[in-house]
N, C-alpha and C positions, 0 to 999 in steps of 0.2 A: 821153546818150552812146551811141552804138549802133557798136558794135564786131565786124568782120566776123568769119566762121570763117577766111580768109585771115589778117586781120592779127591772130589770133589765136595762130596758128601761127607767123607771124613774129615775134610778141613773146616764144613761149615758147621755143621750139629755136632758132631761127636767130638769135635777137639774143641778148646774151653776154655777157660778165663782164667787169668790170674789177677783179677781185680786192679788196684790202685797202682802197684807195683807194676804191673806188666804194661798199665795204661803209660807211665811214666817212662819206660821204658822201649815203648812205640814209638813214643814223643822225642825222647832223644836218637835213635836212629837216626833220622833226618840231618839231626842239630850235627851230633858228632860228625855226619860225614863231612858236612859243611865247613866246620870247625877244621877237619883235618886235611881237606882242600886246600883252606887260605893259612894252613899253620907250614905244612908240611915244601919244604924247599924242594923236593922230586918234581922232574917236571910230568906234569899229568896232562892227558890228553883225553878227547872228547868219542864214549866208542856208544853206536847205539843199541841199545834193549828194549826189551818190551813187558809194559805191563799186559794186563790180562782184565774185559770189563766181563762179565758172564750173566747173561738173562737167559731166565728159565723158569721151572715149573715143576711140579710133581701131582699125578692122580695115584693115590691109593685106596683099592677096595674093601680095607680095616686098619681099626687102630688098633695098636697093643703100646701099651706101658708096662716096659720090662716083661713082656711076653703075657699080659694080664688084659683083658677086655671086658672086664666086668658082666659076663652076659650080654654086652653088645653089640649089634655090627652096625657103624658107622663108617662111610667113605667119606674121602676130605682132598681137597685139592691145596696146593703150596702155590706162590710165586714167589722169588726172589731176583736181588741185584745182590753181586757178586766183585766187587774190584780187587783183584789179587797184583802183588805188585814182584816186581824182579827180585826183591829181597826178601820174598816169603813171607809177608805181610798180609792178610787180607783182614775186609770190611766187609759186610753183610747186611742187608735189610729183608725181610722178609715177612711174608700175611697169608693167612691161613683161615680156609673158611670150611666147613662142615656141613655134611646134607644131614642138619639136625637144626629144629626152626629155637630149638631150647640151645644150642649152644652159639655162645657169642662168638664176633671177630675176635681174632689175634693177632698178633704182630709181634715182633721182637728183632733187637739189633744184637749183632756179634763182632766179634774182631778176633783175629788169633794170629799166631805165628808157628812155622814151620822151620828148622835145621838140623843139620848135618850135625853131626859130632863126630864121624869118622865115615867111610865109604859103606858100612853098613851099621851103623848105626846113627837113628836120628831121634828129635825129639820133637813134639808142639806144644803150644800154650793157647791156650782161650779160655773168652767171658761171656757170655750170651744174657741179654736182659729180656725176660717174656712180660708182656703186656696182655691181658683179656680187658676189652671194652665192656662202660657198664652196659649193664642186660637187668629185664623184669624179675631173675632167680639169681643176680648177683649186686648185692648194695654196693660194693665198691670195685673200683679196678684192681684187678689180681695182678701181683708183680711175684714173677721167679727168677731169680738168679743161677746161671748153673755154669759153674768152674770145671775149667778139666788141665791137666797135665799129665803127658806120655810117653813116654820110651819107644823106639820101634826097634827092631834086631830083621837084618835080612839075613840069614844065616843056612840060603843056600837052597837046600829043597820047599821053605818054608817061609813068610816074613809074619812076624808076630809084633804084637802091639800090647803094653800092657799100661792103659788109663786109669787114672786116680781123679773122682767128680766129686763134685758137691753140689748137691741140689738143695739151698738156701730160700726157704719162702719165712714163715712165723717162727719155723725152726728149722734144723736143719736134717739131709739122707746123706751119707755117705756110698761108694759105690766105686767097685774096682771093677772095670771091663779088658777080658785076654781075648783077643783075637786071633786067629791065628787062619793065614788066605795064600793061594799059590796063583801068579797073574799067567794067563795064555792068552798068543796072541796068533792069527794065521797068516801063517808068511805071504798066501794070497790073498789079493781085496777082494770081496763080493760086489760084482756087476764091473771091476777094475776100477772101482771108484770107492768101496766103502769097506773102510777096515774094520776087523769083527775080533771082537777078544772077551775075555770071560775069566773071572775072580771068585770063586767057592771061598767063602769064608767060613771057618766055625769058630760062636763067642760063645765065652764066659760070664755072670754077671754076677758080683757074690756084693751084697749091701744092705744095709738097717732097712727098716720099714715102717720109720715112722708116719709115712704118709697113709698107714693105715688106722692107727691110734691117733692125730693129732686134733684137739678140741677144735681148731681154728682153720681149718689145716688147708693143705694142699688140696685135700679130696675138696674144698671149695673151688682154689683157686687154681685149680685143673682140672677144675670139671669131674674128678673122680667123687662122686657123692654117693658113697655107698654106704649108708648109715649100717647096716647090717656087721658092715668091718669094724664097726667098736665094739657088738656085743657079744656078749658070749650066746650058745643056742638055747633057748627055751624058755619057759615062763617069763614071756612076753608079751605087751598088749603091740598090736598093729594099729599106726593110724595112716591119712592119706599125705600127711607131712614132713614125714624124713625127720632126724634128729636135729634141732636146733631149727626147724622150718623151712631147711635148704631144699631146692632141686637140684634133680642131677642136670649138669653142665658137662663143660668139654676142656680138654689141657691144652698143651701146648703147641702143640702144631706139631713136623717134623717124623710124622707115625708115630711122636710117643705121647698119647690123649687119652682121655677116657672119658665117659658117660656112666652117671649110674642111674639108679634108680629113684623114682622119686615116693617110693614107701617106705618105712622105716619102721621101726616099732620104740617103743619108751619102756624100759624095762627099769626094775628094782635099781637102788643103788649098787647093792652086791652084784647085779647080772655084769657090769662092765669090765671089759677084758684090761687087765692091768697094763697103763701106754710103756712099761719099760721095756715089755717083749718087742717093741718094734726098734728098740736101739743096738739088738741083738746082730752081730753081720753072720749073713747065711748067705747061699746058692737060693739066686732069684729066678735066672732063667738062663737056658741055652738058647741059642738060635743056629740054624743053620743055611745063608743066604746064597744065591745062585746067580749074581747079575750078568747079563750078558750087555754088552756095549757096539752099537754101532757105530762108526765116526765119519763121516763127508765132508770133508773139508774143515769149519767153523760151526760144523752140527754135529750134537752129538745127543742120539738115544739109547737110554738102558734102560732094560728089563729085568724087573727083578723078582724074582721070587721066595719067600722068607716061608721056612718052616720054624716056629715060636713055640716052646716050652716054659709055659711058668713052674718054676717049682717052692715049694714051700708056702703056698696058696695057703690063707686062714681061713677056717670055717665060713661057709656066708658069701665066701666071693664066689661066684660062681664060674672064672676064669676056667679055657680047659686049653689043651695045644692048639692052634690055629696054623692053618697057612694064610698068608698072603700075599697079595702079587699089587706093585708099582710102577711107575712108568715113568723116566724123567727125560724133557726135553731140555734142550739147553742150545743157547748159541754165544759163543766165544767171540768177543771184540779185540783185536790186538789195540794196544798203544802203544805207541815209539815213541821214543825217549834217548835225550843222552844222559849218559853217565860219565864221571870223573874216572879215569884208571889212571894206574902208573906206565909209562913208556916202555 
């Protein structure tokens, strides 16, 4: 099984959780095969597979949340553990720290699955739980949940993906991601040792925005503290403590984080932007990525380059198109295993 640094990334962050159900559902895998071993009279015999353990890393030199940096640039480095199993199961741990002395540790665990539904078409499922450690500008631990479920279509010149997320903190964003990427690869290895390939992706991202209006919100417990994204512009007082006393912090790992600011202003009651506009679903952003992959054996590095469009920015955020570039190492543990088949 050989497993790209792309679809790596796409199994760990961007594919998603089906919460209670799907965790149940993990759980039985196991059980039923078990079950259909000592049930089933075929005689079954012992053939070996391999799991997949994966340790690694990521540097990126910005974040964007939905193609959005608040005015900031902040780099942040990732590590994770990775076990992905012969039936397309994988597990995830993962910690995230930020060259920013105001934004806290992170960490979050994932799980999700991947299958087939025909030769060109497949689907996944995942749950990702985020954790921010307390900090002197956060009273309590930030928890975010983010679900996703996906369709893929390989349909030839093209493989497209279209993701259906929930980002669940005090309340919740909804969020449909289309992707659409064509995989190359060089018939020859570089140095006769290292094979080299390259995946152009171009996304979609159409979703609510209440992480821009909400009283409690995300913009805490992701670091996005942009108090300016509540108010509407002008007749305003400024003071040095952001709305509600908050500073600006940092989100959730993964390149999708942010920082805001830590002025705000205290405006009238009539100046604040009504929170139902952000329930609204619109075009968030495009993106258009470029990674290139090298692979040596059980190593494997890509480089990536992401040109970021936010679109439909509210007054106040100071968000504009950005490029940024990532780097991910990684090294691939096999494990052998047997498995039950039939004769």
């Amino acid at each position: 099984m050989k497993i790209t640094g792309t679809l790596r990334r796409n199994l760990q962050f961007h594919a998603v959780k089906s919460g209670c159900i799907l965790g149940i559902i993990f759980f039985l895998f196991p059980v039923m095969d078990v079950l259909a071993v000592n049930s089933d009279s075929t005689a079954r015999r012992d053939s070996v597979v391999y799991d997949y353990i994966y340790l690694g890393g990521r540097y990126q030199n910005q974040f964007a949340f939905l193609g959005r940096n608040f005015g900031q640039s902040i780099p942040f480095v990732t590590g994770d553990l990775t076990y992905y199993t012969n039936f397309n199961l994988w597990v995830s741990a993962s910690a995230y720290h930020f060259f920013d002395s105001q934004i806290p540790f992170q960490s979050s665990l994932a799980a999700g699955f991947k299958g087939d539904i025909s030769k060109r078409v497949d689907y996944n499922l995942s749950y990702g739980q985020f954790l921010m450690q307390a900090h002197d500008s956060v009273n309590t631990i930030g928890r975010i949940g983010f679900y996703q479920a996906g369709l893929g279509l390989d349909w030839g010149i093209l493989y497209s993906t279209v993701q259906a997320q929930v980002m669940a903190y005090s309340t919740q964003d909804v969020f449909i991601t289309s992707q659409h990427s064509r995989y190359f690869e060089f018939n020859d290895k570089l140095f006769r040792k290292i094979a080299v390939s390259f995946q152009p992706v171009l996304s979609f991202t159409w979703g609510t925005s209440r992480f821009y209006y909400s009283d409690d919100p995300v913009l805490t417990e992701r670091g996005i503290t942009n108090p300016r994204a509540l108010l509407k512009s002008g007749n305003a007082n400024t003071n040095n403590n952001g709305v509600n006393g908050t500073n600006g912090n940092n989100g959730n790992g993964n390149g999708n984080s942010g920082n805001g600011n830590n002025t705000g202003t205290t405006p009238p009651s009539d100046e604040v932007i009504n929170a139902n506009e952000g329930n609204q679903l619109a075009l968030l952003n495009w993106e258009f990525l470029f990674p290139i992959t090298f692979q040596w054996g059980n190593v494997t590095l890509e480089c990536t380059s992401r040109y970021s469009h936010p679109v439909n920015v509210i007054e106040g955020d100071p968000s504009s198109p950005i490029f940024i570039q990532s780097l991910d190492l990684y090294y691939s543990i096999p494990v052998k295993r047997k498995k039950k088949i039939r004769s």
